[in-house]
C-alpha positions in Angstrom: 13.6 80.6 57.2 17.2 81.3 57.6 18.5 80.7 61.6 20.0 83.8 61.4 18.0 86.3 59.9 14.4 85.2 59.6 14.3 85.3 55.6 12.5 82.7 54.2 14.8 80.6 52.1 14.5 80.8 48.1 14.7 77.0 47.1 14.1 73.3 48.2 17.6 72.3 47.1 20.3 74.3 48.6 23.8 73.9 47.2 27.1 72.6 49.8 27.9 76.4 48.8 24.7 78.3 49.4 24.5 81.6 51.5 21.5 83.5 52.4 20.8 86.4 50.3 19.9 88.8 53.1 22.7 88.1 55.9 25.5 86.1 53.7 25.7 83.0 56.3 25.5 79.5 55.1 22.8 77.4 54.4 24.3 74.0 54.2 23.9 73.7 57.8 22.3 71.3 60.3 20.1 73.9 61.8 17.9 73.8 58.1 17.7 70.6 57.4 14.5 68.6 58.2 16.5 65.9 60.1 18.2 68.0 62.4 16.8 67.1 65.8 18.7 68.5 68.5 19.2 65.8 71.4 18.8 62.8 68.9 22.1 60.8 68.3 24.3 63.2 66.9 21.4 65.1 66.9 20.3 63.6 63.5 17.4 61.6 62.4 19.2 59.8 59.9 21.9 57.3 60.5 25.0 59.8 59.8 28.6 58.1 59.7 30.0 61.1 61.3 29.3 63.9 64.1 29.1 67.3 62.8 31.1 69.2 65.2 29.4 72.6 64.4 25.7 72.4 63.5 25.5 76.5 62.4 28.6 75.6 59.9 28.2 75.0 56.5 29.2 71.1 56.3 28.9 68.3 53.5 26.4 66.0 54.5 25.1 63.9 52.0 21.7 63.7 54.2 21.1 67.0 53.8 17.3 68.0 52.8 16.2 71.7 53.6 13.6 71.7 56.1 10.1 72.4 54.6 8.9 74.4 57.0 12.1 76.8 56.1 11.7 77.2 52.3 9.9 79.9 50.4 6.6 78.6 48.7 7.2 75.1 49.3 3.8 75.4 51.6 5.3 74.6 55.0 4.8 78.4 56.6 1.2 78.2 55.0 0.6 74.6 56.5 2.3 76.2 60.2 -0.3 79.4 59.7 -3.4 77.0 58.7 -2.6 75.2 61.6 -1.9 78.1 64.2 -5.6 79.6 62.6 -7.0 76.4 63.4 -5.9 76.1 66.7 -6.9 79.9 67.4 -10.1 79.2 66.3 -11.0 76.1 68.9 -10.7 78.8 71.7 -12.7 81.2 69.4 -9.6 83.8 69.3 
């Protein structure tokens, strides 16, 4: 889902370019991207050469993978709501 405004994102691959259709702010930011991990080393998973200063920014990353979990029909807000059901029903909720 977009950071910003909550609307699931329409593709996988998103473009250096990309803005989300419903608020207009970029999507080639750190905050979607699966390796983003706030409190890592430059707050990547992956071995980045350089610090991006501003993780909401668009930037130009060549690491850059849109987080599953994010992306419309790519299954990751199914898996998240499969799991949450499961989970709800161990304590019979």
């Amino acid at each position: 889902m977009c950071s910003y405004c909550g609307t699931p994102l329409p593709v996988e691959r998103i473009g250096f370019r990309d803005l989300c259709e419903s608020c207009g702010r970029e999507l080639h930011a750190c905050v979607h991207c699966r390796f983003y991990k706030p409190g890592a080393y430059r707050d990547c998973l992956e071995t980045v050469p350089d610090t991006v200063k501003d993780k909401e920014r668009m930037n130009f990353c060549e690491y850059f993978k849109a987080d599953p979990a994010t992306v419309k029909g790519s299954g990751g807000q199914d898996s998240s709501k499969a799991a949450k059901s499961a989970f709800d029903g161990l304590f019979g909720h």
